[in-house]
C-alpha positions in Angstrom: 0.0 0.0 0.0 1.3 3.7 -0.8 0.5 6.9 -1.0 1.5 9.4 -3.5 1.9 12.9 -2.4 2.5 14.1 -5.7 0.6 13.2 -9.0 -0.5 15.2 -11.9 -3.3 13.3 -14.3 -2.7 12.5 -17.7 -5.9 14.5 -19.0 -6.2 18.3 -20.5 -7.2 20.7 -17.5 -3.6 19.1 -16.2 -1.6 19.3 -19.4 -1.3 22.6 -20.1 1.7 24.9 -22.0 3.9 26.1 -19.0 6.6 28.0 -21.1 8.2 29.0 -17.8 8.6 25.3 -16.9 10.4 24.8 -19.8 13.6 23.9 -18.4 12.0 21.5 -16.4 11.4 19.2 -19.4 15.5 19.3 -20.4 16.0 18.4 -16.6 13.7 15.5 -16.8 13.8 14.4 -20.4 14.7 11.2 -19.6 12.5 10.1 -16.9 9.4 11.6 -18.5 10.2 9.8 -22.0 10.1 6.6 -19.9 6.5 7.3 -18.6 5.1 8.5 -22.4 6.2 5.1 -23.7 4.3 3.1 -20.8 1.3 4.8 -20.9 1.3 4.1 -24.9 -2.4 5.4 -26.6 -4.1 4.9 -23.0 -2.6 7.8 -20.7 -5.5 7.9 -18.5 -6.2 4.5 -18.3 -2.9 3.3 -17.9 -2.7 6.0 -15.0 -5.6 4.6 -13.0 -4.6 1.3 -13.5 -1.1 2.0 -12.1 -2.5 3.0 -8.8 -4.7 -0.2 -8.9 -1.9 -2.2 -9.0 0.1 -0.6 -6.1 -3.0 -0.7 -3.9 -2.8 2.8 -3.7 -4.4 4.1 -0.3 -4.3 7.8 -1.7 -3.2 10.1 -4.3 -2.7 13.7 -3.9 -3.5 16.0 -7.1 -2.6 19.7 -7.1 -3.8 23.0 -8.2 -1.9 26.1 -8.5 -2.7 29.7 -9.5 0.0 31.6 -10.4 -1.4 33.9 -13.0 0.1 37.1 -11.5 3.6 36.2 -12.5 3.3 33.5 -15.1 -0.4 33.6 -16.4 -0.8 29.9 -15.5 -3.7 27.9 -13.8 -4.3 24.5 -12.9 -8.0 25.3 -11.6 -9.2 24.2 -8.1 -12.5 23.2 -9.8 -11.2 21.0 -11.9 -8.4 18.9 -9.1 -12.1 18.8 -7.5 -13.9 17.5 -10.7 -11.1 14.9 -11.3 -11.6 13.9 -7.8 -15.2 13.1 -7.7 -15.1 11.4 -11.2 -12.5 8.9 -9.9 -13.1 8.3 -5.9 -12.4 8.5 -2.8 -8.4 7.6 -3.5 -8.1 10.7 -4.8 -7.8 13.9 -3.1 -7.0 17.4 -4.2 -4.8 20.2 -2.4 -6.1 23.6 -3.4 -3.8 26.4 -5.9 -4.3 30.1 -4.8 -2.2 33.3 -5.8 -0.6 34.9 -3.2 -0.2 38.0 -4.9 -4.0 38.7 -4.7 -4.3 39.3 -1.8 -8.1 38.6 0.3 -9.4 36.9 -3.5 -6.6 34.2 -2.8 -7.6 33.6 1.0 -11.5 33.8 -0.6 -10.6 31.0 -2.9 -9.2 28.9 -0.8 -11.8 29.4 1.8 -14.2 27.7 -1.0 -12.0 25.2 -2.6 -11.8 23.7 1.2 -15.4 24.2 2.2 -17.3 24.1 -1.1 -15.1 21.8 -3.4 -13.8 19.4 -0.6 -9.9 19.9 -1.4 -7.8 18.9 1.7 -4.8 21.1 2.0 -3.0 24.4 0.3 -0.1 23.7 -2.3 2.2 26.9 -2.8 4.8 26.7 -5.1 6.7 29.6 -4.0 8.9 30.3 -7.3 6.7 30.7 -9.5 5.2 33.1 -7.5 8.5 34.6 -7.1 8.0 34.6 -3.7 9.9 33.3 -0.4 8.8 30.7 1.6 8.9 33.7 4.3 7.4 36.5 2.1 4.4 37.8 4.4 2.0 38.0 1.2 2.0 34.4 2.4 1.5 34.7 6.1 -2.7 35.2 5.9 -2.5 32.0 4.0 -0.4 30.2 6.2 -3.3 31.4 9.0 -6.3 30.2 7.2 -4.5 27.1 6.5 -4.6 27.1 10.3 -8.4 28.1 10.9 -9.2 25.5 8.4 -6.8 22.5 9.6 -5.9 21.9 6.7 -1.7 21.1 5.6 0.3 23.1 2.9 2.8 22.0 0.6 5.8 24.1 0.3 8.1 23.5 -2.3 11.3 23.5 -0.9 14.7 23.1 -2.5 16.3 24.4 -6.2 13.6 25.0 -8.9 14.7 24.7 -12.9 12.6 27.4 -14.1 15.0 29.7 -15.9 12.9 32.5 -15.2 12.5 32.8 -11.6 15.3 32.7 -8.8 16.4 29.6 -7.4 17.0 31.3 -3.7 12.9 30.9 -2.8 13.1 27.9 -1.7 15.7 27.6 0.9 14.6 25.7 3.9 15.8 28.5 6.4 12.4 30.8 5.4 10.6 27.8 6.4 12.1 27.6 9.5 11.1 31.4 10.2 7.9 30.6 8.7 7.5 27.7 11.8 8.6 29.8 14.2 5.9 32.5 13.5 3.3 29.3 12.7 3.7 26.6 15.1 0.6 24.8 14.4 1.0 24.9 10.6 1.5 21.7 9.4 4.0 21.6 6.4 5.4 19.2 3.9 8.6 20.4 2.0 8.7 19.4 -1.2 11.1 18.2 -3.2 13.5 17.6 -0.2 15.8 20.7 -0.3 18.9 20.0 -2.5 21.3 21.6 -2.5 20.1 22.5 1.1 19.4 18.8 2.3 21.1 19.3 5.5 19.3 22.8 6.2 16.1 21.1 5.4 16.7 18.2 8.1 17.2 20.7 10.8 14.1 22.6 10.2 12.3 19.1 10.4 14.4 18.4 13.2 13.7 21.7 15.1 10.0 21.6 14.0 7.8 18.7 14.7 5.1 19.9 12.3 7.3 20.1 9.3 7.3 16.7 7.2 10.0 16.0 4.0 8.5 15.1 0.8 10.9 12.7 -1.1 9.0 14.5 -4.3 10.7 14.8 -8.0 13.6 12.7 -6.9 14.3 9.2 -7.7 14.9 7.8 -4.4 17.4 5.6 -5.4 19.6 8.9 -5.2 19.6 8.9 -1.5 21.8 5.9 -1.5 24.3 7.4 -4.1 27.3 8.7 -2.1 27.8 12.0 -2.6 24.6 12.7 -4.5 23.7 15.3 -1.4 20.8 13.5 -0.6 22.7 10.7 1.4 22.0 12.2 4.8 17.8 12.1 4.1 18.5 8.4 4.3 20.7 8.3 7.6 17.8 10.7 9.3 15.0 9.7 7.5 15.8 5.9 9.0 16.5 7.0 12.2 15.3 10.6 13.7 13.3 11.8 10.9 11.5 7.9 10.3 7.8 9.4 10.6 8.5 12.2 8.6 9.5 11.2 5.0 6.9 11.8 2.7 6.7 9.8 -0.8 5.6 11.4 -3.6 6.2 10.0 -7.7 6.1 13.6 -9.0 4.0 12.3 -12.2 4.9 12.6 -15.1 8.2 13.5 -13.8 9.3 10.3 -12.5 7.4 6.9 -13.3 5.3 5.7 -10.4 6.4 2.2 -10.0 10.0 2.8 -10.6 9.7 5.0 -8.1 8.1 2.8 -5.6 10.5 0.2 -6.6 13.7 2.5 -6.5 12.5 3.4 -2.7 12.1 -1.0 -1.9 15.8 -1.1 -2.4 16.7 1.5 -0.5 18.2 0.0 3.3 15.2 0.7 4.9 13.7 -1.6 7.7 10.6 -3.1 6.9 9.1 -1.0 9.3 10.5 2.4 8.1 9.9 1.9 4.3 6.4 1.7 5.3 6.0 4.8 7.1 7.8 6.6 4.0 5.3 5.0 1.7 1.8 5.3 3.0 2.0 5.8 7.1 3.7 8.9 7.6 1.4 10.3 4.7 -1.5 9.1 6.2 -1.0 10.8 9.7 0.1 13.9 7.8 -3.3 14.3 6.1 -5.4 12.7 8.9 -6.5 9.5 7.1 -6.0 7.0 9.6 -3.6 4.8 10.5 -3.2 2.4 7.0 -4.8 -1.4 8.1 -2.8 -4.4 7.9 -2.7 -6.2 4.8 
């Protein structure tokens, strides 16, 4: 059983032209060529039928808004629409433009209460924004009012058109100290700033690592800079690894199979696959097969 903090459907409202992501695809040419030739003529099909197969418990699908900077939207309707058309394993974190102000805290007010979305995703990037930038702080509150969790993304972006400074873990940790309640995962896992990132989960026990658009077979790779995510995420850090695919980024299975051979316990690789997800967005604790 597994769940997948970080999936983005094979179907149109998803697949949109994101020339500022451009970069991205060089970056991930490889992996993504690897997914177009297994889902063949059947992209959606093949998707749902991938999570069938790996007894998936839940997949998250995100929104974002970030029309002020990029003119880009991946609707919170439509995360919600793809939700309900495909069940309960499927649940949708809301997308909201900090940069407008009382609209954004409006919209994600509704997506929570109205559409049913679960949690806040803020890309901070490509809104050009720090993780600490207080356009961001009456979001972070109403995350808090609504008990819902936010993703953060965390780490180097690949967008040649934004800085890659917004997402160093040490705004997060200002972020915390402001926000103790908020509960965070930081995704992808901060490289360059692995280290950085560990301390801010270490100093914060509401602040969860998302092993998201890595292939986690990286974090057994000496000097790859993600070795020490395996020493604390084993040890210390064990329930509070998040596993996310990144889809289409990374292939889901490979994925899930790059993270088995990782030298995990039994008991560990579970919480990084489905338990430690679980607690984070209040499912329940997974049942026994």
């Amino acid at each position: 059983m597994i769940v997948d903090f970080s999936s983005r459907p094979p179907v149109a409202p998803f697949d949109q032209p994101a020339p500022h992501l451009g970069n991205y695809r060089r970056v991930y040419r490889a992996s993504e060529a690897r997914v177009a030739d297994a889902e063949g003529t059947r992209p959606l099909a093949e998707y749902l039928a991938t999570y069938d197969r790996l007894d998936a418990r839940c997949v998250v699908i995100k929104a974002r808004d970030v029309e002020s900077t990029f003119g880009f939207k991946i609707a919170n309707e439509d995360v919600a629409a793809f939700c309900r058309a495909h069940g309960t394993r499927y649940v949708g974190f809301a997308g909201v433009d900090p940069h407008k102000g009382m609209q954004a805290i409006r919209e994600l007010d509704h997506a929570v209460r109205e559409l049913g979305l679960v949690g806040l995703n803020l890309q901070c990037f490509e809104h050009r924004l720090d993780i600490n930038d207080r356009r961001m702080y009456p979001l972070y509150a109403k995350c808090i009012e609504l008990d819902i969790p936010v993703n953060v993304h965390c780490g180097v972006n690949f967008s040649s058109q934004t800085a890659m400074t917004h997402g160093r873990p040490e705004f997060l940790d200002e972020v915390m100290t402001h926000f103790p309640e908020l509960r965070v995962c930081a995704s992808p896992p901060g490289w360059p700033w692995v280290t950085d990132l560990i301390a801010v989960a270490w100093r914060h026990p509401n602040v969860w690592i998302g092993l998201v658009a890595v292939s986690p077979k990286y974090l057994a790779v000496v000097n790859s800079g993600y070795e020490p995510l395996l020493r604390y995420g084993s040890t210390l850090l064990q329930d509070r690894i998040i596993f996310g695919s990144s889809f289409p980024m990374l292939p889901v299975e490979r994925s899930v199979q790059e993270l088995h051979e990782l030298p995990l316990s039994p008991e560990v690789r579970e919480k990084w696959l489905c338990g430690n997800a679980s607690r984070f967005l209040r499912l329940g604790e997974p049942q026994a097969a």
